[in-house]
MARDRENPA-425255 format. One line per 3 residues: number of its first residue (from 1); for each residue x, y, z of C-alpha. Coordinates in nm, 2 decimals, padded with zeros to 4 digits, always signed. Layout:
# residues N
NUM> X,Y,Z; ...
//
This chain:
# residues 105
1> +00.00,+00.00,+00.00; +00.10,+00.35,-00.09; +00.20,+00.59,+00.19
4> -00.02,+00.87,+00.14; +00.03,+01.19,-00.05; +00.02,+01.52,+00.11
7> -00.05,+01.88,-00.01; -00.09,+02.19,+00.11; -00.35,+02.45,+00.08
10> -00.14,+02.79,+00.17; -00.43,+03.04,+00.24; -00.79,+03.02,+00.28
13> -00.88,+03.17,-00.06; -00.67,+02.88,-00.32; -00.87,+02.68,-00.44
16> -00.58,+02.48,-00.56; -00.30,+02.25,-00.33; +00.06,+02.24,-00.38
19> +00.16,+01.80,-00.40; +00.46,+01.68,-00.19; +00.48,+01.42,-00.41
22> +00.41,+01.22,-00.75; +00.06,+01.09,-00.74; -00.16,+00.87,-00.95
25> -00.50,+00.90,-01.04; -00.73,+00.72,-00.82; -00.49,+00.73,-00.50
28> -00.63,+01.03,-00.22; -00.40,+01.33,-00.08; -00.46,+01.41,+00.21
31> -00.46,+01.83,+00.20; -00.29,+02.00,+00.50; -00.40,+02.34,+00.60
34> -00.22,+02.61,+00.80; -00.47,+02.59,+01.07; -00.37,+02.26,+01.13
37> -00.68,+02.10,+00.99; -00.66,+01.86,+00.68; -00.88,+01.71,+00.40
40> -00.91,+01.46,+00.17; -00.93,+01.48,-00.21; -00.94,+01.18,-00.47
43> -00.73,+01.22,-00.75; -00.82,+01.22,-01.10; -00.54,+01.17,-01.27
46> -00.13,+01.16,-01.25; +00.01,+01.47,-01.15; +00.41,+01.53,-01.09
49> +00.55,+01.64,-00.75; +00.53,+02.01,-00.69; +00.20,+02.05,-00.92
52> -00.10,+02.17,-00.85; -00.43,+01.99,-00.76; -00.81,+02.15,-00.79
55> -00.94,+02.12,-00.43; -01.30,+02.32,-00.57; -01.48,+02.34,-00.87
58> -01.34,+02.58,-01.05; -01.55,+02.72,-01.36; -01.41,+02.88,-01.69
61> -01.30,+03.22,-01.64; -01.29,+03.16,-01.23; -00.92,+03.33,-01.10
64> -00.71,+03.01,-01.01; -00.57,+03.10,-00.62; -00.26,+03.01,-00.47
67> -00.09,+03.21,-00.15; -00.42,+03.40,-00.14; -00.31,+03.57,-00.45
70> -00.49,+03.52,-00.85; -00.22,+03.31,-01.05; -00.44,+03.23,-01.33
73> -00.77,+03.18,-01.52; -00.95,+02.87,-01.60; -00.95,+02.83,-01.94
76> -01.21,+02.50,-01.87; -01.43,+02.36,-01.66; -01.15,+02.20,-01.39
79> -01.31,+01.91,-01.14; -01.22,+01.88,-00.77; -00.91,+01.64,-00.79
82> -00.77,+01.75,-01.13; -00.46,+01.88,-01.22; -00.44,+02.25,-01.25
85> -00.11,+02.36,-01.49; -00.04,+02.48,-01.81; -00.32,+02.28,-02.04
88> -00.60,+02.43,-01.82; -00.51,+02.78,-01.74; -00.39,+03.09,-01.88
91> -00.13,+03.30,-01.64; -00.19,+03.65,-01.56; +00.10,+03.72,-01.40
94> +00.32,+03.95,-01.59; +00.07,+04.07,-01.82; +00.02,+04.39,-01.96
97> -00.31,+04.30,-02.16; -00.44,+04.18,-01.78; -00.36,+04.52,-01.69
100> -00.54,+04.67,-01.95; -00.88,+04.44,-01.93; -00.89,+04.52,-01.57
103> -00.82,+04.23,-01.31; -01.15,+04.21,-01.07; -00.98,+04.34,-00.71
//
């Protein structure tokens, strides 16, 4: 049997968890917060160590949230337990056309 995964949820606003370690889909993580309290979260499908994983539905257009600050938009639908990178979002960080549209603060 697999030890289990952890990840952490850095602030109460992500809706996405950091992995401290390689996981495969179907295997749970359990998902630490700073409060000391933890979660579960099933994952649906392989994701590399130091990735990100959906803890809540996040909708197209929704601001992806990590360290309580917006890192991202969805750019599809993303399920609790998926994982969030490059072939889901579009970064907003460094962005002058951000800028320009307006980011919702």
């Amino acid at each position: 049997m697999q030890d289990q995964i952890k990840a952490i949820r850095n602030h109460d606003k992500d809706n996405v968890a950091t992995l401290f370690g390689v996981v495969t889909a179907g295997s749970v993580v359990n998902v630490m917060e700073k409060a000391g309290d933890s979660f579960e979260v099933k994952v649906l499908q392989d994701i590399p160590y130091g990735h990100k994983i959906a803890i809540s539905k996040i909708a197209p257009g929704d601001e992806i949230t990590k360290y309580g600050e917006e890192i991202g938009i969805a750019t599809q639908p993303i399920s609790i337990g998926e994982h969030v990178h490059i072939q889901n979002i579009d970064s907003i960080r460094g962005r002058g056309d951000w800028d320009q549209k307006g980011a919702s603060k």
